[in-house]
C-alpha positions as CSV (number, residue, x, y, z in Angstrom):
1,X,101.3,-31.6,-58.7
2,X,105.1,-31.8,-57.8
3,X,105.1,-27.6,-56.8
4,X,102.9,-25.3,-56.5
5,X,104.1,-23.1,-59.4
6,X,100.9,-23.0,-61.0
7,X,99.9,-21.2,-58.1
8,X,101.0,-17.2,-59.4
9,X,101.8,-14.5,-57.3
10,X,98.7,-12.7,-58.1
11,X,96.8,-15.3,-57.1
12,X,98.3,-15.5,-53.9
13,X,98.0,-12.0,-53.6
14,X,94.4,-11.9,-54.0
15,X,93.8,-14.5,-51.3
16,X,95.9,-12.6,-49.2
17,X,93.0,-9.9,-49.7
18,X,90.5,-12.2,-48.9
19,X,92.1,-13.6,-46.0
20,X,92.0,-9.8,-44.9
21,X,88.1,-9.8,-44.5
22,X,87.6,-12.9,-42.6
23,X,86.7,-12.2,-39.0
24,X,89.6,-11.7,-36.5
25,X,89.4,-13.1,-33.2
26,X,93.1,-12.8,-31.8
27,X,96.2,-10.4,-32.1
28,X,99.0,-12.0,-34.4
29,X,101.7,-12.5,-32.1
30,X,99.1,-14.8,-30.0
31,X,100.0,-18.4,-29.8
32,X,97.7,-21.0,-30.3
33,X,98.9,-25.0,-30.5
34,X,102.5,-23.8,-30.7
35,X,102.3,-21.7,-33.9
36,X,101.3,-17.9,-33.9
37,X,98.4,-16.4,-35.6
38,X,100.4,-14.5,-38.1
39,X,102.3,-17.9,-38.9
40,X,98.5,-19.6,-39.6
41,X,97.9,-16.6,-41.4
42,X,100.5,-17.2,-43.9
43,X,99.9,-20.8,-44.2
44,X,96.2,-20.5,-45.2
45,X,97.2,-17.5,-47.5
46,X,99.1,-19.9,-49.6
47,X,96.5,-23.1,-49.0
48,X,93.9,-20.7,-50.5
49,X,95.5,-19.9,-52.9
50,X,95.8,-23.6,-53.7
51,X,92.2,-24.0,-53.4
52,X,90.8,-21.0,-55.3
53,X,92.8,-22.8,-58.5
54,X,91.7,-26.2,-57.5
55,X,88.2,-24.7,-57.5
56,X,88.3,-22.5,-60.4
57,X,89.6,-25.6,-62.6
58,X,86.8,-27.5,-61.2
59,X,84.4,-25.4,-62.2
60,X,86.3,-24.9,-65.5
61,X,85.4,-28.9,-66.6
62,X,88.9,-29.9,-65.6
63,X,89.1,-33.9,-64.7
64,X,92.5,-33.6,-64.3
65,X,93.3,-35.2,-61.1
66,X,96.6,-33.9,-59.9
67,X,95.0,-30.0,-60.3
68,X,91.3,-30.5,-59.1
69,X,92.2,-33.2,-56.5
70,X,95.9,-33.5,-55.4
71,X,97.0,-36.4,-53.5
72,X,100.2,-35.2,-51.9
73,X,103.0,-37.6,-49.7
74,X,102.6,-35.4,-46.2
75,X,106.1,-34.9,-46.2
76,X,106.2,-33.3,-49.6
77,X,103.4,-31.1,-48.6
78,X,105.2,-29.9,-45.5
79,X,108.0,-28.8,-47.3
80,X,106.3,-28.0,-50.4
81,X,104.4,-25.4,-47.9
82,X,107.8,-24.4,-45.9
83,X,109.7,-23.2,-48.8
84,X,107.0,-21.1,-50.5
85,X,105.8,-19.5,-47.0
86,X,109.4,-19.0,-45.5
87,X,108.0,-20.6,-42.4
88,X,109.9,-23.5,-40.7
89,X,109.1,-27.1,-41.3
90,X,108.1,-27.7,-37.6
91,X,105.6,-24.8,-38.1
92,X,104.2,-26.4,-41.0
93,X,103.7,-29.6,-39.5
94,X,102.2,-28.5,-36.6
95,X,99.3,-26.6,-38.4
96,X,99.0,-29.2,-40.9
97,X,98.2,-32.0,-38.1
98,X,95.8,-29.2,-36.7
99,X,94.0,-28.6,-39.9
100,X,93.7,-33.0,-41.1
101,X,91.2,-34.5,-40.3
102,X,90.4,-37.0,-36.9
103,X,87.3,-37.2,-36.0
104,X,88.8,-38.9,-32.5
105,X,90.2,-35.5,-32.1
106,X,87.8,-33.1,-34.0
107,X,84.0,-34.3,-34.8
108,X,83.6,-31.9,-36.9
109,X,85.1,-33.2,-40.3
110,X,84.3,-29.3,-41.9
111,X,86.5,-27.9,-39.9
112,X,89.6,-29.7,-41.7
113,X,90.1,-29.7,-44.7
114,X,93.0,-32.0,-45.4
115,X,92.0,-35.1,-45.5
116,X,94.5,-38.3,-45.0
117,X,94.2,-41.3,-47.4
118,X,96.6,-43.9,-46.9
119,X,99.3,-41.8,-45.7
120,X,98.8,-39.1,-48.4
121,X,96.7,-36.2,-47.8
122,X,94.2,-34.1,-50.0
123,X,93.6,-30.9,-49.6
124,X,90.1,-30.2,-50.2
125,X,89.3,-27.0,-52.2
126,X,85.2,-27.3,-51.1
127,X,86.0,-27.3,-47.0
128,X,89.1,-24.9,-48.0
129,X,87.1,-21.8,-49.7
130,X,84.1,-21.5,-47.2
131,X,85.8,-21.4,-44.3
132,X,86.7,-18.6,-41.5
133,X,90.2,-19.7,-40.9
134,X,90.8,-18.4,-37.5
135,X,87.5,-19.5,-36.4
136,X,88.0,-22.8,-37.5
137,X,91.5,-23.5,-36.2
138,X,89.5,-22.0,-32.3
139,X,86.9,-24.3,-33.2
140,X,89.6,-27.4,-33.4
141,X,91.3,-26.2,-30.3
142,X,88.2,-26.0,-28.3
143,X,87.9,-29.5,-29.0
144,X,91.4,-30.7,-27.6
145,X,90.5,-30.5,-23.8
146,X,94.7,-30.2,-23.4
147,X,94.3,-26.4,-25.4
148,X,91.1,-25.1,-24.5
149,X,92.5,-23.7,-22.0
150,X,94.6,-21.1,-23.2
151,X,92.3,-20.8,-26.3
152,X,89.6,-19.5,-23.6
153,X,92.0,-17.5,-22.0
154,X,93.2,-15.6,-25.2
155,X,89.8,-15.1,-26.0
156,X,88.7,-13.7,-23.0
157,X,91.6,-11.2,-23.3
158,X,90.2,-10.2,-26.8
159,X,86.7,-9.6,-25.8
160,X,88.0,-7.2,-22.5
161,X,90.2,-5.4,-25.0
162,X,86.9,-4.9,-27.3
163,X,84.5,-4.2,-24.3
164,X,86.9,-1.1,-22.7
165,X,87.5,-0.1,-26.6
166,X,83.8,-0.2,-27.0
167,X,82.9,2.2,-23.4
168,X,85.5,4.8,-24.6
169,X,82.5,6.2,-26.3
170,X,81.0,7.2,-22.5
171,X,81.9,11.0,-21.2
172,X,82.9,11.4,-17.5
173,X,83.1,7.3,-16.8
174,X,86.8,5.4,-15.7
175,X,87.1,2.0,-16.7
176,X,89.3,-0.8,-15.7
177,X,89.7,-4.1,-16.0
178,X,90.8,-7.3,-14.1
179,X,90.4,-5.8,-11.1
180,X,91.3,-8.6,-8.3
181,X,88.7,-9.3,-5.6
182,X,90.3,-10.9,-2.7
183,X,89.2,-12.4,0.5
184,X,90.1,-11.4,4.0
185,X,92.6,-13.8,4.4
186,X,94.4,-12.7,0.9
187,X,92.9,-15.6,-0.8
188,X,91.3,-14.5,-4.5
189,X,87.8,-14.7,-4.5
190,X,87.5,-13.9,-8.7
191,X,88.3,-10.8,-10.8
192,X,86.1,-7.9,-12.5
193,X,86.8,-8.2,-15.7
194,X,85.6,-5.1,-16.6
195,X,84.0,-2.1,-15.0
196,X,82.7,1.6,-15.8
197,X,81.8,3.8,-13.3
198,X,80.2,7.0,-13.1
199,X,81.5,8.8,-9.7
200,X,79.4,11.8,-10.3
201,X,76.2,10.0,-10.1
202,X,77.8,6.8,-8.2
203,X,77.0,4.0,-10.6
204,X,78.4,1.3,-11.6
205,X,78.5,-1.6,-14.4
206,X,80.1,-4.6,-13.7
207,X,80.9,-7.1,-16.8
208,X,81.6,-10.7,-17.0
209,X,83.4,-11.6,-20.4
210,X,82.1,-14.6,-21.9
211,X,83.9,-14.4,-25.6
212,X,83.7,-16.8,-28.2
213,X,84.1,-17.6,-32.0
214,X,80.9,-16.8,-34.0
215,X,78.0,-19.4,-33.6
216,X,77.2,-21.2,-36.4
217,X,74.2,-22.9,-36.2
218,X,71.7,-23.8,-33.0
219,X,73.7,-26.0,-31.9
220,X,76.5,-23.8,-31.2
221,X,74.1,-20.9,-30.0
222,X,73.0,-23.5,-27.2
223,X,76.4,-24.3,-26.2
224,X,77.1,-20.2,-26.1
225,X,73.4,-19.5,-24.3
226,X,74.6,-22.2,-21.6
227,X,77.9,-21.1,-20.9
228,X,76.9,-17.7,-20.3
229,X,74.0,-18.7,-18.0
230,X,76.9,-21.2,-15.9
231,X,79.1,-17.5,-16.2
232,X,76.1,-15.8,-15.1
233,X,75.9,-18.2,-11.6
234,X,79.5,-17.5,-10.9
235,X,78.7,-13.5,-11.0
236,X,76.0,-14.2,-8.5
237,X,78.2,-16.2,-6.3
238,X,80.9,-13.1,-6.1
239,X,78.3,-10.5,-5.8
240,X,77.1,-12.0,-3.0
241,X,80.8,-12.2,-1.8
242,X,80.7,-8.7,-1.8
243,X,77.7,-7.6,-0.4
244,X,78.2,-9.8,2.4
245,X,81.7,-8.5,3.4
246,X,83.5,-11.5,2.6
247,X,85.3,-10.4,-0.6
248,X,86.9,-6.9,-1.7
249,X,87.5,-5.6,-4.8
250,X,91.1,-3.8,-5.2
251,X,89.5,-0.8,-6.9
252,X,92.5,1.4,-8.9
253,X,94.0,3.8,-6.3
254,X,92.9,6.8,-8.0
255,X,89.1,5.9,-7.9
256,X,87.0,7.4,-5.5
257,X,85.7,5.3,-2.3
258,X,83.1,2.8,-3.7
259,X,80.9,2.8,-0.3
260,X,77.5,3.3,-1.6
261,X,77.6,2.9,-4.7
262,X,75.1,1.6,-7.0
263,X,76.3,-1.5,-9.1
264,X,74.6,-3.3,-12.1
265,X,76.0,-6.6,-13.1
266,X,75.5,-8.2,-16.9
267,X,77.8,-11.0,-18.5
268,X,78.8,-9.9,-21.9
269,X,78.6,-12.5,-24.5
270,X,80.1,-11.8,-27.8
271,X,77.2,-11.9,-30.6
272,X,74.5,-14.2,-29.0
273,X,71.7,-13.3,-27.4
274,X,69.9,-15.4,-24.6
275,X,66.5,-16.8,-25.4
276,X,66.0,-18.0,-21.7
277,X,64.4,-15.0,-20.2
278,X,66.3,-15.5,-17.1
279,X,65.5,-12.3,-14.4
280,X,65.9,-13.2,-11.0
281,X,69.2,-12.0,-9.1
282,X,69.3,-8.7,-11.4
283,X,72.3,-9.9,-13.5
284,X,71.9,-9.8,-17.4
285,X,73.3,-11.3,-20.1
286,X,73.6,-9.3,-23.0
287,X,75.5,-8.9,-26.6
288,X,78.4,-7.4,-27.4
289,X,77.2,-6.8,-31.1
290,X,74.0,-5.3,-30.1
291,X,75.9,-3.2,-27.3
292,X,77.8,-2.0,-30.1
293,X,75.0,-0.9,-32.5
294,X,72.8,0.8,-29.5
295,X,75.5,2.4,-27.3
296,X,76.1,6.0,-29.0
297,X,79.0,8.2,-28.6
298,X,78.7,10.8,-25.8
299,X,77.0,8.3,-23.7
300,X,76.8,8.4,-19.7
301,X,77.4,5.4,-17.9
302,X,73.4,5.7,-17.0
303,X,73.1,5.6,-20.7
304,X,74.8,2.7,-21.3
305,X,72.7,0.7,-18.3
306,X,69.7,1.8,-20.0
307,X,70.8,0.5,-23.6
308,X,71.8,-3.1,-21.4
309,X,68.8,-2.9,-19.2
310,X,65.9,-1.9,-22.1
311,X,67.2,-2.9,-25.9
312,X,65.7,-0.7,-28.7
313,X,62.6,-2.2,-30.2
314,X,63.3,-2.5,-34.0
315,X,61.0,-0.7,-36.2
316,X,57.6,-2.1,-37.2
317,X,59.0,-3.0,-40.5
318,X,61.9,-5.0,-39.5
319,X,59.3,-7.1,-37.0
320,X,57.0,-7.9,-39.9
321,X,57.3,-12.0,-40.8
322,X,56.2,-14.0,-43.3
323,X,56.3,-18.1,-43.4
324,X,57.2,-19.9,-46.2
325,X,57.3,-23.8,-47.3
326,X,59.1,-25.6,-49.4
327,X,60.2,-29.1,-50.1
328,X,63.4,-30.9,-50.1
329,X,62.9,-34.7,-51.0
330,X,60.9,-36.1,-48.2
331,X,61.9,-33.4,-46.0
332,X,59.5,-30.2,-45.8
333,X,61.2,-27.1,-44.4
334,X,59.0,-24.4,-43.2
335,X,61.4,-20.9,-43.4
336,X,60.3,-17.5,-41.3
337,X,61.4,-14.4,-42.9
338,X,61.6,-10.5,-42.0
339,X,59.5,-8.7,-44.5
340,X,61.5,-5.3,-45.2
């Protein structure tokens, strides 16, 4: 494979569709590693497309080795992938060192899908096609303790953006966001991230933003359930703050006086649900996804406290389960399923 000409422009077209309905977790112009989403965008458009025809000649019979399994020189596949993306060199080489694998670096070998063999890499249609790009590329930074930072910080931007997007469907509220709480002596004490309030019947909601890539598997709902609950002991630390005088939220100047108000405190996670029924100190963690699927349009603020406070029960049909067993070698795997 000395070019990627094989690879047509309908082709790339149509992975530039698919691309389109992967999940999307940040804004294009954010910057992750040093290279923008949009720029990772373009690059896995074209590495898709590369896979989709590795793939569909694999499953075609081919055992031609330079189409089904390419071993490329690294330089030749940076430039190969500069000059059909129109993105610079350094660009390339910066998401192709993200995306190869290290298990020093990443543990997670799925997560990258170039794989070095004595100084040549293969790109690897079977991790290439399955996988939630931007997710993935989160998922790599999250393990580089030098980016998780600003990975976390992006991220936590996105799910405030979603969260106020989300309580425009409440009547009469105001919302806000980062709202400052500083001590006496000017020091911060934390933020808000996010707050509705209701001045007509003087209530509150308070939210702590705890956004993250989609869980995949139990392992990464634990590590989501446990970083909320650790979010959920820094809530209780400000409230108590500001119940006891010692820290003031800067409230927007055009909100009424807060004196006597009645708040209610959740932290927000994006799409898991805590198992550990956790109900002391009145704050709750919640889901944004089920927020979003039980919070209607028209809503009061006393509304939404009640959707956080008492979730829907699903219908009897949807709480109907049925076991199941079957075998897998030596392994036997029992499987619970809805019955609907």
């Amino acid at each position: 494979m000395e070019s990627p000409a094989w690879v047509t422009d309908a082709l790339r077209q149509h992975a530039r569709n698919v691309l389109g309905t992967y999940p999307r977790y940040l804004p294009e112009g954010a910057t992750i590693a040093g290279v923008t989403i949009c720029d990772f965008d373009t690059f896995w458009a074209e590495l898709l497309a590369w896979g989709m025809h590795m793939h569909v000649a694999t499953m075609l019979g081919s055992y031609h080795l330079p189409t089904i399994l390419p071993l490329l020189p690294r330089s030749h596949l940076i430039s190969t992938l500069a000059d059909v993306t129109g993105l610079s060199a350094s660009v390339i080489d910066r998401i192709v060192a993200l995306l190869t694998l290290d298990l020093d670096r990443c543990s997670d070998g799925a997560l990258t899908p170039l794989v070095p063999i004595d100084g040549q890499i293969i790109p690897m249609s079977s991790l290439i096609l399955p996988t939630s790009p931007q997710r993935n590329l989160l998922a790599i930074v999250q393990s580089a303790p030098s980016m998780v930072g600003e990975a976390g910080r992006l991220l936590g931007l996105t799910g405030e953006r979603a969260t106020l997007a989300l309580l425009e469907r409440l009547r009469d509220a105001l919302f806000a966001s980062r709202i400052k709480v500083l001590r006496p002596n000017g020091s911060p004490a934390g933020d808000l991230d996010v707050v509705a309030c209701d001045p007509a019947t003087r209530t509150v909601a308070v939210f702590d933003i705890k956004w993250g890539i989609a869980a995949d598997g139990n392992a990464e709902v634990y590590r989501t359930e446990q970083g909320a609950i650790e979010k959920r002991a820094q809530v209780i630390r400000l409230r108590e703050e500001i119940d006891a005088g010692r820290a003031v939220p800067q409230w927007p100047a055009d909100w009424p006086d807060m004196t006597g108000y009645e708040f209610h405190w959740y932290v927000l996670a994006r799409d898991v649900l805590a198992m550990r029924q956790i109900r002391d100190d009145d704050v709750t963690i919640r889901s944004y996804q089920l927020l979003s699927r039980t919070l209607r349009a028209g809503a009061t603020v006393a509304d939404l406290i009640s959707a956080l406070d008492s979730p829907p029960v699903p219908p009897i049909e949807l709480c109907q389960t049925q076991w199941e067993r079957i075998r897998y070698g030596d392994l036997r795997v029992e499987i619970e399923s809805i019955v609907a």
